[in-house]
Residue, then its C-alpha position, 0 to 999 in steps of 0.5 A: x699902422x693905423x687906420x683911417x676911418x674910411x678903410x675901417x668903414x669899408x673892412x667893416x662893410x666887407x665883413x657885412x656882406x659876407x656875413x650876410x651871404x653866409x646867412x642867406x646861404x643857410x637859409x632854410x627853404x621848404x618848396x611846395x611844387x615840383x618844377x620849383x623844387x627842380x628848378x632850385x636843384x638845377x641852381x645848385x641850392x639843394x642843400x638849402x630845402x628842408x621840406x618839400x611837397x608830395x609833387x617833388x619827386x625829382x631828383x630822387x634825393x628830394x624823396x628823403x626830405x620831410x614831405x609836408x603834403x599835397x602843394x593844395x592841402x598844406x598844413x601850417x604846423x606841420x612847414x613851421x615844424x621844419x623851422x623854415x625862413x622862405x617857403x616858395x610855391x605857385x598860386x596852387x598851392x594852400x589853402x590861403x588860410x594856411x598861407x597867410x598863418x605862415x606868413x604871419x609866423x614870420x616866414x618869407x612867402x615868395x610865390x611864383x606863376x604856374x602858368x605853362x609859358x616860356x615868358x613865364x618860365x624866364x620871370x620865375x627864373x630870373x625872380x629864383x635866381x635873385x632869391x638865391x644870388x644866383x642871377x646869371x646861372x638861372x639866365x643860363x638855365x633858360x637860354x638852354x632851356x628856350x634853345x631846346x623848345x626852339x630845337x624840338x619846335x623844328x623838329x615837329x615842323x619838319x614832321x609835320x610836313x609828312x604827315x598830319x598832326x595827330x589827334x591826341x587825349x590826355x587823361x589824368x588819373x588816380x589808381x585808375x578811378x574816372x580820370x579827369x581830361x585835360x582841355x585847354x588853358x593847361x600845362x598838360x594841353x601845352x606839352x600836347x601841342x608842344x610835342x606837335x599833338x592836336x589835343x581834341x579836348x575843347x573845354x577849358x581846365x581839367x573835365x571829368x570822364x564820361x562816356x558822353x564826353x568821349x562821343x564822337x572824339x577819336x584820338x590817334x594817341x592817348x597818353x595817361x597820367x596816373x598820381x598813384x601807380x605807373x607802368x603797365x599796373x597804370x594802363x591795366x587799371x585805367x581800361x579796366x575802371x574806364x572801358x569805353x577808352x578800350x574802344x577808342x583807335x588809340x587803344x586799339x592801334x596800341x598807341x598809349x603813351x605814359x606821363x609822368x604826373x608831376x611834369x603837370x605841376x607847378x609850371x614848365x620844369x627843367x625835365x619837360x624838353x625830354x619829356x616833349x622828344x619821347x611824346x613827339x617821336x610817339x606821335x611822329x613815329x616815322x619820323x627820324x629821331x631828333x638829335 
């Protein structure tokens, strides 16, 4: 049987477009940010990451990929060494120099927000869920996600009308060196007030430690986020290189609560809704437990 032209042209389209599928699927990604290389392994694409940076520790399985830095302190030769075709990140990763080298190497350069919002979170998903073909899973993904903060939202309402929302800290440190304090316009001051904390800091960004800047605050809670070392080796290492914390009622009460570090990167992440019930119930500890 012979065939007419117009079913040739569409064979051969049909072919196209699974060859280009095919090829997109085999694309090779590297991800500079946490919550993004998260984000790609909640859309099932994990298998297309060859390289990731120092901030994308989760899933643990991203800890076997060739790491190619801090997402800040990028080298071009070492991501162009992997032989990537897409590199995503946020607008903190570079330095631009570096950025534009890969960029004109021929590799796709697709940047995202890392501004802490849910408007935000839906863009970058639904631009996420474009690059991998993957539109209506990624919708699905924040669907859940909103509903979570909706829920975790009325939870703290309901405790907040028992009692009073506390005044709460957060530190950010390295191996218990002076720690930067997170104020305002940050992901770290996001989560606090998500969690139903009143974060007492006033300044804008991340400000160093001092004395001074502890004058006068109080916190109910202080929660502490090292970039080198967890656990009990974190809290001991912060009073020690940082005293004038021992004194606070936080400490004294000892309502210290860790966090981890690269939740504060790169965005909201799909692991943050946890993240918000165990700092919230450390908050409200009288209030019944959210479902």
């Amino acid at each position: 049987m012979r065939l007419t032209a117009s079913a040739l042209a569409f064979c051969a389209g049909l072919l196209g477009s699974h060859w280009a599928a095919a090829e997109e699927a085999s694309q090779r990604w590297v991800s500079a940010g946490g919550a993004l290389s998260e984000w790609v392994v909640a859309l099932g694409a994990e298998s297309r990451l060859v390289g990731v940076d120092t901030t994308s520790q989760h899933p643990a399985s991203l800890k076997a990929l060739p790491s190619i830095g801090y997402q800040r302190q990028l080298s071009a030769e070492g991501i162009l060494s992997l032989r990537p075709q897409v590199l995503v990140g946020t607008e903190e990763m570079g330095p631009p120099p570096v950025i534009s080298q890969i960029r004109s190497s021929g590799v796709k350069v697709e940047l995202f927000s890392a501004q802490a919002d849910l408007p935000t979170l839906q863009r970058n998903l639904q631009h996420l869920g474009q690059l991998l073909g993957r539109e209506e899973q990624a919708g699905q993904l924040f669907q859940r996600y909103r509903q979570q903060l909706d829920e975790q939202q009325a939870w703290v309402g309901r405790a907040k009308a028992r009692q009073s929302a506390p005044g709460v800290l957060l530190v950010l440190g390295h191996a218990g060196g002076k720690p930067l304090i997170a104020g305002k316009d940050t992901a770290a001051d996001w989560l606090l007030q998500q969690a139903g904390g009143r974060n007492l800091a006033t300044h804008t960004g991340y400000k160093p430690f001092s004395v001074e800047s502890l004058a006068g605050l109080s916190p109910d809670v202080l929660v502490f986020s090292d970039r080198s070392l967890t656990g009990e080796a974190a809290r001991a290492a912060l009073l020690k290189e940082n005293p004038a914390l021992a004194a606070t009622k936080a400490v004294k009460a000892g309502r210290m609560v860790e966090l981890d570090p690269t939740l504060l990167v790169g965005g909201l992440g799909p692991r943050l809704p946890e993240s918000l019930k165990h700092l919230a119930t450390t908050f409200y500890p009288q209030a019944k437990p959210a479902q």
